[in-house]
N, C-alpha and C positions, 0 to 999 in steps of 0.2 A: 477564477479564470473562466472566460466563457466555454472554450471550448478545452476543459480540465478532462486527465483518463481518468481520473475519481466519476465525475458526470458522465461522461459517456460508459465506461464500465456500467453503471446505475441502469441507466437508459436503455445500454442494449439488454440487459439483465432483465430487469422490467418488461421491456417490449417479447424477447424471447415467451415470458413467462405467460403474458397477456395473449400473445401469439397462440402458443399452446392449448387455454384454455378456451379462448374461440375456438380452437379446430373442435377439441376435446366437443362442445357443443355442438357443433356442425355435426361432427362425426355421430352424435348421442341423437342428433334429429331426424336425420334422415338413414341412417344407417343398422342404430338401438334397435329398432322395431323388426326389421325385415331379417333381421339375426337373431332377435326373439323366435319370430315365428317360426324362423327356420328348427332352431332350437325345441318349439313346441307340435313340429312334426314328428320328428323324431319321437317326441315323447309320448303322444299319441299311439304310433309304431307300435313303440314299446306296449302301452298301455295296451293295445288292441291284441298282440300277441296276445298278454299273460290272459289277458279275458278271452282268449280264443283257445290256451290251451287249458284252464279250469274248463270251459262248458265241454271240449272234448271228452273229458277224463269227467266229468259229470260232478264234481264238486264245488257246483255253482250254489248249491245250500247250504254246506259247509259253512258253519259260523265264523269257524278259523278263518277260513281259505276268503271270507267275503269281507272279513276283516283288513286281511292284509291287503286286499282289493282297493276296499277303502279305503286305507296307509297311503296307501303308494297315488291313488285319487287327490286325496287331500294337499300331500307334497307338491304334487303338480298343478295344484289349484284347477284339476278335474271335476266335473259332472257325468255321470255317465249314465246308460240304462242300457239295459238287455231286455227286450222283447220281442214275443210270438204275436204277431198281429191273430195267425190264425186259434190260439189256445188264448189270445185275448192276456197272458199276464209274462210279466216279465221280473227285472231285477236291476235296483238302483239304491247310490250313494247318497241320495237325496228323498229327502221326504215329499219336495212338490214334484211327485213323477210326473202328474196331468203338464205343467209344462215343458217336460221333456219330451212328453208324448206329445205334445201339440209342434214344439222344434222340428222331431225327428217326419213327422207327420210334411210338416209345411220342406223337407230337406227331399221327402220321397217325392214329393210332386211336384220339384222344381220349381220354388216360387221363387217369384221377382228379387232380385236385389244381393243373389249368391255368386257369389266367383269361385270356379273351381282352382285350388292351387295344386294337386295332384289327383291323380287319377289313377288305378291299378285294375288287375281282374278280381282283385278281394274286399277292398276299399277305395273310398275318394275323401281327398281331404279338401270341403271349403272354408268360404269365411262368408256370412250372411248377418244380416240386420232382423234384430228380433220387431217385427211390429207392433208388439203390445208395448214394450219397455223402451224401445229404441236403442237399446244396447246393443254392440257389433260381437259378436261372438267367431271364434274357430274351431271347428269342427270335426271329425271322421266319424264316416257311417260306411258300416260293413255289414255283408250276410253272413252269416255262417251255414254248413249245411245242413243243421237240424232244422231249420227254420226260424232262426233266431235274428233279430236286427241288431249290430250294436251302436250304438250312438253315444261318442265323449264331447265335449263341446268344453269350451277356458274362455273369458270372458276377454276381450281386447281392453278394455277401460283398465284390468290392471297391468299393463304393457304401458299405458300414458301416465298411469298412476307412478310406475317406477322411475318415468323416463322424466316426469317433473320434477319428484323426490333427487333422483339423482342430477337435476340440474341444479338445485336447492345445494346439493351435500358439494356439489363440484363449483360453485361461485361461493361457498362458504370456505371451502379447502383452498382453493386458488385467489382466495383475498388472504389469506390468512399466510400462505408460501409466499406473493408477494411484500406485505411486507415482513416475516421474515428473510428474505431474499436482498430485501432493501439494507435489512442492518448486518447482515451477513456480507455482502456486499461493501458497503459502506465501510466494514470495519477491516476487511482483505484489502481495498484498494485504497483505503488510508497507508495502511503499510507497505503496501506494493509504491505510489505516490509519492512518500516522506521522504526516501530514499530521491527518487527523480526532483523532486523541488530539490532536495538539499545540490545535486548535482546541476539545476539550471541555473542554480545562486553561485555555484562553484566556477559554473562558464561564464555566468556575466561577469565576475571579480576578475579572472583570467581575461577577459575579454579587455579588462581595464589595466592588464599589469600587474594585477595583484597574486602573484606567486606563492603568498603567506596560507592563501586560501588550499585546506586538503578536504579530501573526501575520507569521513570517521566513521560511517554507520557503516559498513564492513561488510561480511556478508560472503557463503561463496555460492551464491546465485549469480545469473547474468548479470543485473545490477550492480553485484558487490565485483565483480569482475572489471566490469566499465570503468565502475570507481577507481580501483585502482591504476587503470589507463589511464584516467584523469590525471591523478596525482603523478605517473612518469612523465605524462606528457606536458604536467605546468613544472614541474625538473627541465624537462628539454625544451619547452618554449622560453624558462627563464636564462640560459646558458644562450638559446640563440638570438634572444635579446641583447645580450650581453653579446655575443661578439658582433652583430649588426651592427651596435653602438659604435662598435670601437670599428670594423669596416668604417662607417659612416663618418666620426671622424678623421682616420685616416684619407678617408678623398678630399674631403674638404682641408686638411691640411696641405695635400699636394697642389691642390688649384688655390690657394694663397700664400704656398711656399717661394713660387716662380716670382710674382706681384711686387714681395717684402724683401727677397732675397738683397737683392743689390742695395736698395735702399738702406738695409737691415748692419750689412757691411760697414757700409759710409758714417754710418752715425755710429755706430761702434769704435769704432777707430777715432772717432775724432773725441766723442765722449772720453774713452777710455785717457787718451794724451792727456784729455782738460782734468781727469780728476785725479791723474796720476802725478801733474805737475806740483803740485803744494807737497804733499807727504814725501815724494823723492826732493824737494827742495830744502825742506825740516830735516830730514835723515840727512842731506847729503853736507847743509849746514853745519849742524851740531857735531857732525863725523869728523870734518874739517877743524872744527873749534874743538874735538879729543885732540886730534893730530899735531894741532902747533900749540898744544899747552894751553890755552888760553886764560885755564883756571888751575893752581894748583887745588884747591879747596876740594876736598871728597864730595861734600856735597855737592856740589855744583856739579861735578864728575858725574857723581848718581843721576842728578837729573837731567841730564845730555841724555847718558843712555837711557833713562828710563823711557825719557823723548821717542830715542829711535826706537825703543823697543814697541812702545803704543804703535807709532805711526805704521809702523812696520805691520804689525796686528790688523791695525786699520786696514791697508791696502793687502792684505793676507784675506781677509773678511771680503773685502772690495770684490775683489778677483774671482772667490769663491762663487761670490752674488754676483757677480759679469757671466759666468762660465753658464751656472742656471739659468739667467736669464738669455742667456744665447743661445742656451740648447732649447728652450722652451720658444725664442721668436722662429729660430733656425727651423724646427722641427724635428732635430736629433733624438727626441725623448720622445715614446708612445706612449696614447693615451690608453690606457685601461678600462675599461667603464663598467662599473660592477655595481653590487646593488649592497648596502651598509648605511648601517644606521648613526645618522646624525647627532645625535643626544651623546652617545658614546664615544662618538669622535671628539667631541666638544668637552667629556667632562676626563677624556684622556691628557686633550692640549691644555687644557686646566692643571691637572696633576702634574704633568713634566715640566711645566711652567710656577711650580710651587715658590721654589725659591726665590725667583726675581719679584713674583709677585711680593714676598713678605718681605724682600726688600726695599720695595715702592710702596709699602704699608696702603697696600691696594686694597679693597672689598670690593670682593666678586659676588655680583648675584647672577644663577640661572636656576630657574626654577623648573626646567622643562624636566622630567621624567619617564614621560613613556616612551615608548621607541619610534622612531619619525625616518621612514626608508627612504634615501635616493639613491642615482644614479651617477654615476662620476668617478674619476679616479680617486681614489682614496687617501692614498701618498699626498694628489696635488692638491687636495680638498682641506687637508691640513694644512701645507704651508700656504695657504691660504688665511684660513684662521689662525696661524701661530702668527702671520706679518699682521694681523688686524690686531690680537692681544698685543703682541710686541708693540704696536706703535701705538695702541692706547693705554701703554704701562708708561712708555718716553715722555708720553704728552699728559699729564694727570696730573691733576690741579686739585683745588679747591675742595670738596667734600672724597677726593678717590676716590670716587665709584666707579665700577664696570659693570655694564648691565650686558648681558647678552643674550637674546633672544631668540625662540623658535617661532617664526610664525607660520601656518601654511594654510593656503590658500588655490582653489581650482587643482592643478595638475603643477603646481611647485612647492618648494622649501624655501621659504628665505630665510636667512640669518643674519642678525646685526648684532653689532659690536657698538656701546656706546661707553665714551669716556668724560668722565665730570674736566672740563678745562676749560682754556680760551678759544672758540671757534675759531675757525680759518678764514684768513680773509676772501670777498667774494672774489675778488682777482685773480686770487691765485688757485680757487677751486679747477676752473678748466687745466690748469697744468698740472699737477699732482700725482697724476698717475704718467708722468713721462719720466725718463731715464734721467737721472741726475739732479730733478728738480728738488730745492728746499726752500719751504715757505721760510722755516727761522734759522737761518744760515750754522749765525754761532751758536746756537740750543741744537741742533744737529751733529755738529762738529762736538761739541760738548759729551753726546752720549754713544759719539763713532757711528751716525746713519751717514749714509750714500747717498740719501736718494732711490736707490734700487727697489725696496720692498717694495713699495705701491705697484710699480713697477711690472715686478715678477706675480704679482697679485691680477694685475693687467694682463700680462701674457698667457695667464690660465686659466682668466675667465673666459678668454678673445677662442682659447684652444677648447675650453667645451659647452661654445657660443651661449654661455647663458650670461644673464645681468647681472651686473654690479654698482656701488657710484656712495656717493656718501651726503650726509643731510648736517645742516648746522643747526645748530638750538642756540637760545641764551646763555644755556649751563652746559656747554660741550658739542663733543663732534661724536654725529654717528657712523660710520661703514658698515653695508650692508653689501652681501653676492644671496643670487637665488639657484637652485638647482632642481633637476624636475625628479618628480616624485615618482614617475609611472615613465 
């Protein structure tokens, strides 16, 4: 990602540390040295004391005592000399005295090219350039009152000597914290990161409906805190998905309830007469022909009633599927709109469908297996697919086969139902899904359909406005309904 907290973490990290060692440098150029010096006044000071109170106390010959002189010279990267210009000898840490005495000589008569940095009534400390070597030196020269001059002097070149040296040891130390810094870095902000990617991938899934999606990497840091917001909060975006649906339904049933109502009435009633009239005419027949004898013979007696007992069933069954399907164009029934899975639904209506199936010496195939989530009432989603199996168990011909299938595709589910038979004719595809209609009248009448399934199959796809319709082949018919996924 271009603009990832993994990279910028890195970057400010980086920059921080690069930051630091420039100043580190700045600070070391301009600043190193005059904090030296200051440093090497003091030490002078000092230096100047302990030499002023040996020559007091007169143990300036003292081996011991010129020793430690020496010591303490050395440490400080000192030069020094004590001299009687008037008794012509003096005393020093160094062997080439003549140039001490030429320094201290060119320091008494103020020659060109010295800055004083302090001044007192016992000492002055400068800093001067030697003319023979061109070396910068710093200095203090003092009297004492026996007639003694002292003169220490520290060369300045090891001041730049250090401050090189330590430019050297501080771009070798500050390449070296960088990139440790980098895989220190790198390997924090991977783990701080892992956690946030896994949570951006959690919002885009949420962002699409997908509920299935939680947040697992855990944690009780802030992160691992969020996370679990997360997860309550695809709980509660899935529940208010879920009743939005079903609001959303519910409106759009009342602005097509007003539309169908009357209409809805009119044909009902008239249906209902048209299909009531045969079965109450068979019952009322055969009832008539018990009543005046018609037959003494048992059997024949049995088969009257057996007559009115079907018919009877028939229009028992009829009514049943009138009432649903009324309450379904009516609106009396709410839709539910939840979220369940397909495959399960299908290999349920499979199972309670066992037996008819082994009695139509049917073969079912559905191969689907994984789990395939939509939206939709549940309840109607099955009678649904039980009137498709039902009617392509009626109709099954030739090899019985039922194939039924999951397909899914962009933001739906579709499912088809296909059955090895005689396709339907083209004429009569546009009616099929109306109340009462039958393509094959007596093969209808035959296994007691109505007409209704398609029907009620019609009114609840129309109620959770998603597609349906069915396709003809050579070797059968299919019925397909789609529902959405997200």
């Amino acid at each position: 990602m271009k603009y990832s907290i993994r990279k910028q973490m890195i970057g400010i990290f980086v920059g921080l540390i690069v930051c630091m060692i420039i100043g580190l440098f700045i600070i070391n150029a301009f600043f190193l040295q005059p904090y030296y010096v200051e440093n090497k006044k003091e030490s002078f000071v000092k230096m100047y004391d302990d030499i002023g109170k040996v020559m007091d106390d007169g143990n300036i010959q003292n081996d011991s005592v010129r020793n430690t002189l020496a010591y303490t010279a050395e440490r400080y990267n000192f030069s020094y000399m004590v001299y009687n210009f008037a008794e012509r000898q003096g005393y020093s840490n160094v062997r080439d005295t003549e140039k001490l005495l030429q320094q201290l000589t060119g320091v008494l008569l103020n020659q060109p090219g010295s800055q004083m940095l302090e001044k007192t009534d016992s000492y002055q400390i400068i800093r001067f350039n030697d003319v023979d070597s061109g070396s910068e030196y710093l200095a203090l020269w003092g009297e004492m009152g026996n007639g003694y001059n002292i003169f220490i002097r520290s060369p300045i070149e090891s001041i730049r000597e250090s401050i090189m040296l330590f430019d050297r040891f501080l771009l070798l130390v500050g390449t070296s914290v960088i990139v440790a810094g980098i895989l220190f870095v790198w390997y924090f902000s991977r783990r701080l990161t892992e956690p946030l990617m896994e949570l951006t991938a959690l919002s885009v899934r949420m962002a699409d409906l997908d509920f299935d999606a939680k947040y697992t990497s855990g944690g009780k840091n802030e992160i691992g805190v969020l996370g679990e917001n997360f997860n309550v909060m695809s709980q509660k975006l899935e529940e208010a998905v879920s009743e939005l649906k079903s609001a959303n339904y519910r409106l759009q049933q009342d602005i097509e309830k007003k539309e169908k109502l009357e209409k809805m009435r009119t044909d009902f009633m008239g249906n209902v007469s048209h299909e009531l009239k045969t079965p109450i005419a068979l019952i009322q027949g055969y009832a008539e022909g018990l009543k005046e004898g018609v037959s003494d013979d048992p059997e024949s007696m049995q088969f009257y009633c057996d007559v009115i007992i079907d018919e009877a069933d028939k229009m028992n069954q009829m009514v049943k599927n009138l009432m649903t399907l009324n309450q379904l164009e009516f609106g009396d029934q709410d839709v539910q709109f939840e979220r369940f899975d397909l495959t399960e639904l299908i290999k349920g209506v499979l199972q309670s469908m066992e037996i008819l199936i082994q009695q139509k010496d049917a073969k079912i195939q559905f191969r689907t297996k994984e789990p395939v989530y939509v939206w939709a009432d549940e309840f109607k989603a099955e009678q649904v697919l039980r009137n498709y199996v039902n009617n392509a168990l009626n109709h099954l011909d030739g090899d019985k086969v039922i194939d039924i299938k999951i397909l899914c595709h962009d933001e739906k589910a579709k499912v088809t139902v296909f059955n090895t038979g005689i396709p339907i004719p083209e004429d009569d595809l546009p009616h099929i899904w109306e109340k009462f209609y039958k393509v094959d009248k007596a093969h209808t009448r035959e296994y007691g359909g109505n007409g209704i399934g398609l029907s009620i199959v019609k009114a609840i796809m129309d109620s959770f406005h998603q597609e349906y319709g069915v396709n003809n082949y050579d070797n059968g018919v299919e019925f397909w309904f789609e529902l959405d996924r997200k």
